[in-house]
C-alpha positions as CSV (number, residue, x, y, z in Angstrom):
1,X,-5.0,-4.3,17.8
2,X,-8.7,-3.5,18.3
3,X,-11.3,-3.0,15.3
4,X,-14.3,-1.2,15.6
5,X,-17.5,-3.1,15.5
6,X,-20.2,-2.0,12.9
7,X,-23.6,-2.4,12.1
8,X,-23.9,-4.8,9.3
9,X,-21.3,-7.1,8.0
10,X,-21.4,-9.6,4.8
11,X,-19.2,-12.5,3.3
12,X,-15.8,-11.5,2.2
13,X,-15.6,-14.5,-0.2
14,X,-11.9,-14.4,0.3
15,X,-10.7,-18.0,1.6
16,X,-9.0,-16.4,4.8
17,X,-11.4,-13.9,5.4
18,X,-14.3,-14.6,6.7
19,X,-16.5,-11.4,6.9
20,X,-16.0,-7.5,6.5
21,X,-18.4,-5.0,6.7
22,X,-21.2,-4.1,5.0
23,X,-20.2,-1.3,3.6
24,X,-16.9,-2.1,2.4
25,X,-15.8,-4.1,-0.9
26,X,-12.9,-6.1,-1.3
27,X,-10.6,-5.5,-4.3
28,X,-6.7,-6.6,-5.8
29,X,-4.6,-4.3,-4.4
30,X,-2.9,-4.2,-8.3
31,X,-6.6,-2.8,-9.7
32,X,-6.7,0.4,-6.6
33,X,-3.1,1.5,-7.0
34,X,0.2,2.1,-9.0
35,X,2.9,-0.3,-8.7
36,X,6.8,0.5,-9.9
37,X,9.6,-1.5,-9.7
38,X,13.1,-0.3,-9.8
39,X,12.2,3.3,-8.6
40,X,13.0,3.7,-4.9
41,X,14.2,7.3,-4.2
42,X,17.7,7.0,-2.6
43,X,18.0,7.2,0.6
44,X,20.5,9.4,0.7
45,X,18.2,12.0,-0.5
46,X,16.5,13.4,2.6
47,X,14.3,15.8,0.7
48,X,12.2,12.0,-0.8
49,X,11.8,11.3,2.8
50,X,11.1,13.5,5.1
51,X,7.7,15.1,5.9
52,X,6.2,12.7,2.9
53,X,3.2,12.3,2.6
54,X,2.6,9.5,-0.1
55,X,2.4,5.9,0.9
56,X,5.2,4.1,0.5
57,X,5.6,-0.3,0.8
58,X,8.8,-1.7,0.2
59,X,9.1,-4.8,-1.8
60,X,9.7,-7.0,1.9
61,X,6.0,-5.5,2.9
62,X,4.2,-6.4,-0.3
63,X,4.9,-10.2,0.8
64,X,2.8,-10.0,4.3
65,X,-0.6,-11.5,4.9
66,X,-2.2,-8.3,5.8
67,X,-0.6,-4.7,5.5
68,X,-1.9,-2.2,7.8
69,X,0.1,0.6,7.6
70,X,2.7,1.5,4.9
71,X,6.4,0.9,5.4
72,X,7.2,4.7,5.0
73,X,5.8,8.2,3.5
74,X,7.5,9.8,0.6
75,X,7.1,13.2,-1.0
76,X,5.9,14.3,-4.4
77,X,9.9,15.2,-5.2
78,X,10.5,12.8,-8.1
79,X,14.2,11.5,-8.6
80,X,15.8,12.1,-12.0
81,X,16.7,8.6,-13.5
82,X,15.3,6.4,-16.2
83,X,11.8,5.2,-16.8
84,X,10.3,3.3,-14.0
85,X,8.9,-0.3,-14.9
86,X,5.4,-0.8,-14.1
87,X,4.9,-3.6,-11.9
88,X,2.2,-7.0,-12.5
């Protein structure tokens, strides 16, 4: 994989990062999204699949080092069961 090279670059002060750009901040994943547990669409539902366009990480991907793309896209189509758990 190749990254582009910018300008200006500063201290990540993350342990196994060493620097990022300048421009760029680094943040908990939990504090720039919305995490559910217990609330993956079925699979047998093609309409929560296909053509989606909301990123979607299954709980295998949340356990990597570095995520760089998501595991799949899901649509807006929101299944009809009971109250999704928010996750820590």
């Amino acid at each position: 994989m190749e990254y582009p090279v910018y300008e200006k670059y500063q201290l990540s002060r993350l342990e196994w990062l060493d620097v990022i750009p300048h421009h760029w901040d680094v943040a908990r994943l939990r504090l720039l999204s919305n995490r559910y547990s217990g609330g993956t669409p079925s699979k047998d539902n093609l309409a929560y699949w296909q053509e989606g366009t909301i990123p979607w990480l299954n709980s295998g991907s949340v356990n990597q080092g570095t995520i760089t793309k998501p595991s799949a896209y899901i649509t807006d189509i929101r299944p009809k069961r009971k109250q999704r758990k928010m996750g820590s």
